[in-house]
Every structure is written in C-alpha cells, then in structure tokens.
DSSP file (Angstrom, degrees, kcal/mol; ACC not computed):
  #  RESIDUE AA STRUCTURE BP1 BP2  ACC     N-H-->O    O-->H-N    N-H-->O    O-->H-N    TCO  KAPPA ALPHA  PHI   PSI    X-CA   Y-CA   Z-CA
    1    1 A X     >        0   0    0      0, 0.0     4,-1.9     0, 0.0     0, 0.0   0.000 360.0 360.0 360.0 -59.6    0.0    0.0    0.0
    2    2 A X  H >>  +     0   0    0      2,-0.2     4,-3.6     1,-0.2     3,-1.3   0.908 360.0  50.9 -16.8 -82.6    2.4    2.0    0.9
    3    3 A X  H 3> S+     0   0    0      1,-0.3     4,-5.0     2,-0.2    -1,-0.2   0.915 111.3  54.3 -28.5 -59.6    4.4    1.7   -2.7
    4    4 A X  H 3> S+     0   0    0      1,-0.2     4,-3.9     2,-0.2    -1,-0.3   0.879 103.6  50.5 -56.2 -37.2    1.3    2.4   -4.2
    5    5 A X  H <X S+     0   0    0     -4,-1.9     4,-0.6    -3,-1.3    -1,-0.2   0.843 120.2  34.8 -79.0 -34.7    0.8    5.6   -2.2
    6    6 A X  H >X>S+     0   0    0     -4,-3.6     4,-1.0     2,-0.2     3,-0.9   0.944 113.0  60.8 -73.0 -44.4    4.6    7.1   -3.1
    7    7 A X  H 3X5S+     0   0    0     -4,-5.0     4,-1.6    -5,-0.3    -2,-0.2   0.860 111.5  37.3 -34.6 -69.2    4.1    5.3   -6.7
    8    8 A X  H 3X5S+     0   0    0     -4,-3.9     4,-1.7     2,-0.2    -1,-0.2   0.633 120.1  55.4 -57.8  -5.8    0.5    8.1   -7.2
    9    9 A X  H XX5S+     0   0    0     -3,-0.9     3,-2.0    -4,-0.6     4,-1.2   0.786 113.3  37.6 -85.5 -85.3    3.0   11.0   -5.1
   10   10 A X  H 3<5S+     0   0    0     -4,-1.0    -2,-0.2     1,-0.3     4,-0.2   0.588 117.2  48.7 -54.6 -10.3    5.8   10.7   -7.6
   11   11 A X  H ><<S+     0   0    0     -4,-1.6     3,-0.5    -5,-0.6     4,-0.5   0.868 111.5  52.0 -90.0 -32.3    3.6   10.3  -10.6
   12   12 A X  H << S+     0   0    0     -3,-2.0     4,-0.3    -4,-1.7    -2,-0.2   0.780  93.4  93.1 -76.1  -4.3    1.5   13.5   -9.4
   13   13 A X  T 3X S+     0   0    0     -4,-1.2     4,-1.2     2,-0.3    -1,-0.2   0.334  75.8  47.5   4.1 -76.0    4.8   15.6   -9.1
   14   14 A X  H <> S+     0   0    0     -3,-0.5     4,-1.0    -4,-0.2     3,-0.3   0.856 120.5  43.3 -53.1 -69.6    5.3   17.2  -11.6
   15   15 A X  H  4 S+     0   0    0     -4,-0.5    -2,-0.3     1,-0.2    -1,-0.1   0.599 124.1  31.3 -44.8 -10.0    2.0   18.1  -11.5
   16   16 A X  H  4 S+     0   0    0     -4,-0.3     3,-0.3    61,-0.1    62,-0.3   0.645 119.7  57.3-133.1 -21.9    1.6   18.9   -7.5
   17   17 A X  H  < S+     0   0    0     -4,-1.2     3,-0.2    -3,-0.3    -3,-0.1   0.800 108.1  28.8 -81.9 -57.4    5.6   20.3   -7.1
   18   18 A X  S >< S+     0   0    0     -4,-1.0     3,-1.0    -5,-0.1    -1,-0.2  -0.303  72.7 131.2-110.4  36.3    6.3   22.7   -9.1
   19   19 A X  T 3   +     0   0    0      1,-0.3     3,-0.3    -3,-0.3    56,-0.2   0.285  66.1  75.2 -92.7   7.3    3.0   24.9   -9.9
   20   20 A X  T 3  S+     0   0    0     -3,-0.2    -1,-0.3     1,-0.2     3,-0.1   0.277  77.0  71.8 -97.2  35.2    4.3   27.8   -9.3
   21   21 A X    X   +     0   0    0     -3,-1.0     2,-1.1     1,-0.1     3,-0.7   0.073  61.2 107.3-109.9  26.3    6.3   28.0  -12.4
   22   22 A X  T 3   +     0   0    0     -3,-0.3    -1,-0.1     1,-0.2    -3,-0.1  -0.480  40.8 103.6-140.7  66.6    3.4   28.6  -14.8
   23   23 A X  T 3   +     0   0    0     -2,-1.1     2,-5.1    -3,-0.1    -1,-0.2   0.292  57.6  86.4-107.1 -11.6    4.2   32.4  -15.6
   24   24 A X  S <  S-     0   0    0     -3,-0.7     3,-0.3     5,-0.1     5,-0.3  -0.290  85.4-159.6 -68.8  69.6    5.7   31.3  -19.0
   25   25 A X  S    S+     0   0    0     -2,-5.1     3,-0.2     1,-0.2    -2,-0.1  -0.357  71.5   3.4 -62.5 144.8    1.7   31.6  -20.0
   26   26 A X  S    S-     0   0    0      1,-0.2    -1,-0.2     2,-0.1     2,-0.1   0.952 116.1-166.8  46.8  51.4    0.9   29.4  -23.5
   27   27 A X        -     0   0    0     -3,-0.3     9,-0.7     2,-0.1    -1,-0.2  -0.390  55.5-148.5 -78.9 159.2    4.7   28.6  -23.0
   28   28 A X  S    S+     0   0    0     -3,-0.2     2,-0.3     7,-0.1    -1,-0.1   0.245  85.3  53.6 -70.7  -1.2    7.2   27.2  -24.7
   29   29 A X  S >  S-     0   0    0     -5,-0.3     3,-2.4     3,-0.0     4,-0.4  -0.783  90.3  -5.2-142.0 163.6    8.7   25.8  -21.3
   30   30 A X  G >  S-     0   0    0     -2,-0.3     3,-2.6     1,-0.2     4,-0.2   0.058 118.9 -10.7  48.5-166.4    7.9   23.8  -18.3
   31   31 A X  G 3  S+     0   0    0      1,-0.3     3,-0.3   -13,-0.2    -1,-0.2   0.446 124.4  73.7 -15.6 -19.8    4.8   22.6  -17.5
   32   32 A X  G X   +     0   0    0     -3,-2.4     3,-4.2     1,-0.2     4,-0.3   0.644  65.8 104.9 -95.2 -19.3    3.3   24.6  -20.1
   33   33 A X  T <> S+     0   0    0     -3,-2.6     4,-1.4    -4,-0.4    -1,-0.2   0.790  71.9  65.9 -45.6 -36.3    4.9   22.0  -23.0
   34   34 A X  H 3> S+     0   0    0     -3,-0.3     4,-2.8    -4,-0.2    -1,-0.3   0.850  90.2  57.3 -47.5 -26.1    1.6   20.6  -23.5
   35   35 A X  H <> S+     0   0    0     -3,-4.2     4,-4.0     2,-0.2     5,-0.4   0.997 103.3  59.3 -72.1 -54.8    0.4   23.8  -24.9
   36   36 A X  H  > S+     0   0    0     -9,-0.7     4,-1.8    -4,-0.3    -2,-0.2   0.780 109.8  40.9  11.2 -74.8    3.4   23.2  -27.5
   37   37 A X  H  < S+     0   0    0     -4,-1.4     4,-0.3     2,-0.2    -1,-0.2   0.826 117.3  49.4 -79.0 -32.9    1.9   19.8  -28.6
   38   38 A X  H >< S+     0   0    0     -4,-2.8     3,-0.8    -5,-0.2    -2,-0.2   0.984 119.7  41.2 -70.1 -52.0   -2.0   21.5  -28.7
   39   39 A X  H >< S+     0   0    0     -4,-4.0     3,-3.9     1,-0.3    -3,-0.2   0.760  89.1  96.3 -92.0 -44.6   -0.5   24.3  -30.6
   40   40 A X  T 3< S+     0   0    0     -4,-1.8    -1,-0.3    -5,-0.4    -2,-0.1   0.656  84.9  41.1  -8.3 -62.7    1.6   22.4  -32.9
   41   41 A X  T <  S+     0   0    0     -3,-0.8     2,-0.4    -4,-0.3    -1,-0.3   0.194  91.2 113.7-107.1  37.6   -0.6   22.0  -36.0
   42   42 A X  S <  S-     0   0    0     -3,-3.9    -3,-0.0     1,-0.1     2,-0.0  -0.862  76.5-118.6 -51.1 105.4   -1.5   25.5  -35.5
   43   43 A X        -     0   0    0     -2,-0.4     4,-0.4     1,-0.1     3,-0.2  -0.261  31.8-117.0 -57.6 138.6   -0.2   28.2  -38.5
   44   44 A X  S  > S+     0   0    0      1,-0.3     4,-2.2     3,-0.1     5,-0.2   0.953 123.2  53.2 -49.2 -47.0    2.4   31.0  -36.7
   45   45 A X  H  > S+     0   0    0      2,-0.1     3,-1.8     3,-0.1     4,-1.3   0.924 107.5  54.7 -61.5 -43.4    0.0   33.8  -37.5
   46   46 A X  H >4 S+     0   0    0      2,-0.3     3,-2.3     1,-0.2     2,-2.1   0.765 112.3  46.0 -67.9-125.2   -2.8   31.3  -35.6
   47   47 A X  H 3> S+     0   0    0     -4,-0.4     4,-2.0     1,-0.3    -1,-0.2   0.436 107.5  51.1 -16.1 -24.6   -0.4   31.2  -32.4
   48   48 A X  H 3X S+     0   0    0     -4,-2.2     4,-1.6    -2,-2.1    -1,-0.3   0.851 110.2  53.3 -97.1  -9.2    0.4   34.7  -32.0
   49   49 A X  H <X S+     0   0    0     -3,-2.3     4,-2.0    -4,-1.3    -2,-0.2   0.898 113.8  44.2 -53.2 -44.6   -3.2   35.4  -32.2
   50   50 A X  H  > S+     0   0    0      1,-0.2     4,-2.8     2,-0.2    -2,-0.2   0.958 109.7  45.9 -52.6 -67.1   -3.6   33.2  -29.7
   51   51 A X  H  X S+     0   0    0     -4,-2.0     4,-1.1     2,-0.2    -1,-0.2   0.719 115.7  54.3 -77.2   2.3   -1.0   33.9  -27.3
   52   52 A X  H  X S+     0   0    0     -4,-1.6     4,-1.6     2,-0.2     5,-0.4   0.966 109.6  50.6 -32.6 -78.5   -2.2   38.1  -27.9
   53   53 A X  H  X S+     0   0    0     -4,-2.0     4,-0.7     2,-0.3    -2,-0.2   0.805 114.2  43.8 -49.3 -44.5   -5.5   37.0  -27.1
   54   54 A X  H >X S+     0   0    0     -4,-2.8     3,-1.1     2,-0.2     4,-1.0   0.929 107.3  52.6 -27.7 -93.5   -4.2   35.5  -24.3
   55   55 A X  H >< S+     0   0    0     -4,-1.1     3,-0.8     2,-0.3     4,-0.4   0.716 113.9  46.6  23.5 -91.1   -2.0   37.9  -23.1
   56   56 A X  H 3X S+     0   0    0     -4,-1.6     4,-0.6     1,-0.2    -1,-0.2   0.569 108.4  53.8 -39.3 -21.8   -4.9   40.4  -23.2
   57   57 A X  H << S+     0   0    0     -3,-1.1    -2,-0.3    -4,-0.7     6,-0.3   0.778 100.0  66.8 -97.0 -29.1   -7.3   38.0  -21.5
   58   58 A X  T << S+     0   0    0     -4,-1.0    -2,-0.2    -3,-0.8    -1,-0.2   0.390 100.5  52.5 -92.2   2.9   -4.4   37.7  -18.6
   59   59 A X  T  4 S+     0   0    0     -4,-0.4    -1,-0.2    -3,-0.2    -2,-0.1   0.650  76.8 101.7 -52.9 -45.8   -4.9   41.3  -17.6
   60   60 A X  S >X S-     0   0    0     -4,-0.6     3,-1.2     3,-0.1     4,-0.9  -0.160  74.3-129.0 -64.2 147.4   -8.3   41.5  -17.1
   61   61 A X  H 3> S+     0   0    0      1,-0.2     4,-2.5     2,-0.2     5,-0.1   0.782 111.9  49.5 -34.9 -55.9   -9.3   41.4  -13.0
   62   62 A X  H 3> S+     0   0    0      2,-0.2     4,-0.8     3,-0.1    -1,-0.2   0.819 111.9  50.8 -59.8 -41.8  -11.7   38.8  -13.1
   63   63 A X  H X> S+     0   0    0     -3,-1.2     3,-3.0    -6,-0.3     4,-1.3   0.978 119.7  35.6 -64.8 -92.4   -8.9   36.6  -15.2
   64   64 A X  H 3X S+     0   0    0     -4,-0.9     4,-2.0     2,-0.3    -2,-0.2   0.727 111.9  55.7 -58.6 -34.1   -5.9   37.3  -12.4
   65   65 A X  H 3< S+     0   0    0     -4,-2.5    -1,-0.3    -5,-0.3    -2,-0.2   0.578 117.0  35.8-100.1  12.5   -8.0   37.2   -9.5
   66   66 A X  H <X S+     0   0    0     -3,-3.0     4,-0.8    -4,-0.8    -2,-0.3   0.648 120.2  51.5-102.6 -27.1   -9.4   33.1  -10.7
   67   67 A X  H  X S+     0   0    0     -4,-1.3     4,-2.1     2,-0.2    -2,-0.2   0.757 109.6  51.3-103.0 -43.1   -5.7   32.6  -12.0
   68   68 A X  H  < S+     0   0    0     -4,-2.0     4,-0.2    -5,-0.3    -3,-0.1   0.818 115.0  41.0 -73.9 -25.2   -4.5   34.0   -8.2
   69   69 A X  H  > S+     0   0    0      2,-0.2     4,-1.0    -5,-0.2    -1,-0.2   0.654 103.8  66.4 -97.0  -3.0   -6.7   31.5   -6.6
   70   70 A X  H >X S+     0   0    0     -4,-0.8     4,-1.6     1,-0.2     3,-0.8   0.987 108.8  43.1 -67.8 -64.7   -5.7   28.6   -9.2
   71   71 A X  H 3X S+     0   0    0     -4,-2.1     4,-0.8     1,-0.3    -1,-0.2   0.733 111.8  51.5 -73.1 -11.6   -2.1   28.7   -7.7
   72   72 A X  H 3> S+     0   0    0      1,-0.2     4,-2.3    -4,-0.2    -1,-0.3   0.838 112.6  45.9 -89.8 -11.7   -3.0   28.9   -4.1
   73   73 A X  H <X S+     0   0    0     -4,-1.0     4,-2.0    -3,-0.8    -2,-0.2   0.794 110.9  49.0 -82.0 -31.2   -5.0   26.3   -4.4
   74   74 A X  H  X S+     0   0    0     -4,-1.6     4,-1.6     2,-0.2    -3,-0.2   0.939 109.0  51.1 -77.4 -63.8   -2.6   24.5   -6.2
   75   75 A X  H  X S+     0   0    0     -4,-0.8     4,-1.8     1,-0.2     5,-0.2   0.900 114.5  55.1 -35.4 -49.2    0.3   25.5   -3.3
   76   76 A X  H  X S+     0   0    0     -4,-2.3     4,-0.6     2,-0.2     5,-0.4   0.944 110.8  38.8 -35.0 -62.8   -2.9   23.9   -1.0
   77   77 A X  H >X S+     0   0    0     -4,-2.0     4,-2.5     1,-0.2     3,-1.3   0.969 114.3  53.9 -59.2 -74.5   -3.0   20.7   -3.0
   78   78 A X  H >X S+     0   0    0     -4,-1.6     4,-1.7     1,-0.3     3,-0.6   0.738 111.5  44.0 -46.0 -65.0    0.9   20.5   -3.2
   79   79 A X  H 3< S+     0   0    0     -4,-1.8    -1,-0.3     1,-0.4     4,-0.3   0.358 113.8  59.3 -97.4   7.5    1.5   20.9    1.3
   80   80 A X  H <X S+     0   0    0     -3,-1.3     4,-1.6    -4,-0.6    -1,-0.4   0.576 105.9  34.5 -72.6 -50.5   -1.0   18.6    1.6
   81   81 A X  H <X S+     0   0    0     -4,-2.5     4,-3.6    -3,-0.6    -2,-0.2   0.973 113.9  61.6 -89.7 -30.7    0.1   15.7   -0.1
   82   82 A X  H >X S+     0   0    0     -4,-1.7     4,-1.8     1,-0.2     3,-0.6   0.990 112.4  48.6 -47.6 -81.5    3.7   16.6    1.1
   83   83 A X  H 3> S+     0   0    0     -4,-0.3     4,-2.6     1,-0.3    -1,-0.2   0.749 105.2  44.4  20.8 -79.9    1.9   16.0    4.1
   84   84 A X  H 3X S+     0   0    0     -4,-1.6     4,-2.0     2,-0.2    -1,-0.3   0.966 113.4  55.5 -71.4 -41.6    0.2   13.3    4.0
   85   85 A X  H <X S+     0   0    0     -4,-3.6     4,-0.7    -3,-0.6    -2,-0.2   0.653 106.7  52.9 -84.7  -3.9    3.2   11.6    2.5
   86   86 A X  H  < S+     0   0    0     -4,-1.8    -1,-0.3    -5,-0.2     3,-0.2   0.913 110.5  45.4 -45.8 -69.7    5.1   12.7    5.3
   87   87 A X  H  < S+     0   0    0     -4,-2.6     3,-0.3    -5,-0.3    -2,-0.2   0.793 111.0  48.9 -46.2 -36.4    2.7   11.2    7.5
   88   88 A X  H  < S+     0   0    0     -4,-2.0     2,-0.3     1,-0.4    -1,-0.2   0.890 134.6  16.1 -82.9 -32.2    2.4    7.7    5.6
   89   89 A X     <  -     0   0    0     -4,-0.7    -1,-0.4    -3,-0.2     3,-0.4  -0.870  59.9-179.5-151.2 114.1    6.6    7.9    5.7
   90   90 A X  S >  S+     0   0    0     -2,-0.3     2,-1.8    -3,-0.3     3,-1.6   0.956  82.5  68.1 -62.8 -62.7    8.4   10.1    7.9
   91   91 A X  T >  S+     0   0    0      1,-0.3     3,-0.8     2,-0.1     4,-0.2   0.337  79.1  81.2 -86.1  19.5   11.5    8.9    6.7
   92   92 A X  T >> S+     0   0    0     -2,-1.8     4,-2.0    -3,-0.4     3,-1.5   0.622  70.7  98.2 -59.1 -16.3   10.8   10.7    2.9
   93   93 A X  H <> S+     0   0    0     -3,-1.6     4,-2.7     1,-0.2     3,-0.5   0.855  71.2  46.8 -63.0 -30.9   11.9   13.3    4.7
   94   94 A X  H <> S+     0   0    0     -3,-0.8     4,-0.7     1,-0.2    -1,-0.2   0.772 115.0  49.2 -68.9 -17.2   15.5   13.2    3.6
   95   95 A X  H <4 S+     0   0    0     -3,-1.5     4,-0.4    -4,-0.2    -1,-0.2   0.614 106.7  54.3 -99.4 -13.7   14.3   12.8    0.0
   96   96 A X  H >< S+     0   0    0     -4,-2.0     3,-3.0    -3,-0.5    -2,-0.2   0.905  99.5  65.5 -72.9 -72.2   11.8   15.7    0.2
   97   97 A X  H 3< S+     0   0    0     -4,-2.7    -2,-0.2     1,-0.3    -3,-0.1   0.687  86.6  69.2 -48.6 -23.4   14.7   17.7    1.4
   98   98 A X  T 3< S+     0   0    0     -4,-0.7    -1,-0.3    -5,-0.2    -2,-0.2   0.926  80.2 102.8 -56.5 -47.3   16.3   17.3   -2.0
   99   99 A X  S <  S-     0   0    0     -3,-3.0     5,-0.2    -4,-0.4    -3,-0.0  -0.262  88.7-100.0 -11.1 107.1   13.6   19.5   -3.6
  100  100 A X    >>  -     0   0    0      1,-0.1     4,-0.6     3,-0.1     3,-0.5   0.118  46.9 -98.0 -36.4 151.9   14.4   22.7   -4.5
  101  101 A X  G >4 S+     0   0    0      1,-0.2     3,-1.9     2,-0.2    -1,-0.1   0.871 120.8  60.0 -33.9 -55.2   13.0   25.1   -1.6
  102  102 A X  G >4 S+     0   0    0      1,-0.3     3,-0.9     2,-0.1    -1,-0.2   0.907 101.6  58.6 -73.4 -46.0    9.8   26.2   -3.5
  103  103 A X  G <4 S+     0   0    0     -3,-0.5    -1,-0.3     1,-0.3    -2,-0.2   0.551 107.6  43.3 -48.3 -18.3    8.7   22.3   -3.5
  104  104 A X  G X<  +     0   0    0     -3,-1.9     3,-1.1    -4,-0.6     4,-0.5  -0.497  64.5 138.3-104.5  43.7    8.8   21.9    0.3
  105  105 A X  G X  S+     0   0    0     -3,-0.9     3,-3.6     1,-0.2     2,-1.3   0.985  72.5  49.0 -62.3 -82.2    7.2   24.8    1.2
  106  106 A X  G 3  S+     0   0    0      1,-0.3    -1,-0.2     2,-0.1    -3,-0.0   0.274 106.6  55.2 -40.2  -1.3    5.2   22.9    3.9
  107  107 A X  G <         0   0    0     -2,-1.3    -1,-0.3    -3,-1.1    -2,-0.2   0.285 360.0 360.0-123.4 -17.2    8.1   21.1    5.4
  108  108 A X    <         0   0    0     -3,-3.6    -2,-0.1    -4,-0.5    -1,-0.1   0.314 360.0 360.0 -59.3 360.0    9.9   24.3    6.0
C-alpha cells in the first residue's frame, strides 16, 4: 500500500511540485509544454493570435484574480500531499529535502 501511495506521489509531481512555475503563460517551457503539442498544427500567424488574445485575456481582474486563486489552491494541494506523504513515511523526509526550496514549502 504504501508503494502504491509514493508510486501516485511521484507520478503526481510534476503536477503537485512545481505549480508555481506557470508564468511562461501558453509557454514554450515547463509545465506549459503541452500547450506546445495543442498548438503544434496551429499556422504562426494562428499562435500569435492566440497567445495576444491571451495575453490580453491575462490582464483582465476577473482573469488574475481566478488565475491567483488557481495557484493557491494549487500550493494547497501541493503541502497537503507533502503532508500526508510525510505522515504515511516520515522517513521521505530526507528525500523531500532534496527539492528545491519552493517544492517543500510545507516542510519548511
């Protein structure tokens, strides 16, 4: 059980570790590389429209202040399951501490 429980930690990870890095909006980079593969069969003028529109859309208030609670929520999810997987094995702890800082927030 156990195994199982680290297996579903390290496979959400990427996903639950690193969410604050997704200011490269409709990136080229990080987390954002899926956008990359969506975008792909997409003509250049078609992509800068997009990432304009984008880009324009990531001003407006309503836009940043659901985008400001999407990462705290995500920073929620993330010192929670650091957490828990703390709890289920303490002794991760040494292997947490490998993380860059911003990944252990909760352990800090």
């Amino acid at each position: 059980m156990l195994i199982s429980i680290l297996g579903t930690g390290l496979s959400l990870a990427p996903a639950v570790l690193g969410q604050d890095q997704d200011e490269d909006e409709l990136g080229g980079k990080g987390k954002h590389g899926h956008w990359q593969q969506q975008m792909a069969n997409l003509s250049q003028p078609e992509r800068e429209k997009l990432k304009a529109a984008h880009q324009k859309a990531m001003q407006d208030p309503t836009v940043q202040s659901a985008h400001e609670k999407m990462k705290a929520a995500r920073r929620e999810f993330r010192d929670s399951m650091n957490a828990a997987m703390l709890k289920a094995d303490p002794s991760i702890q040494p292997i947490l501490d490998k993380l860059p800082a911003h990944h252990r927030r909760s352990q800090g």
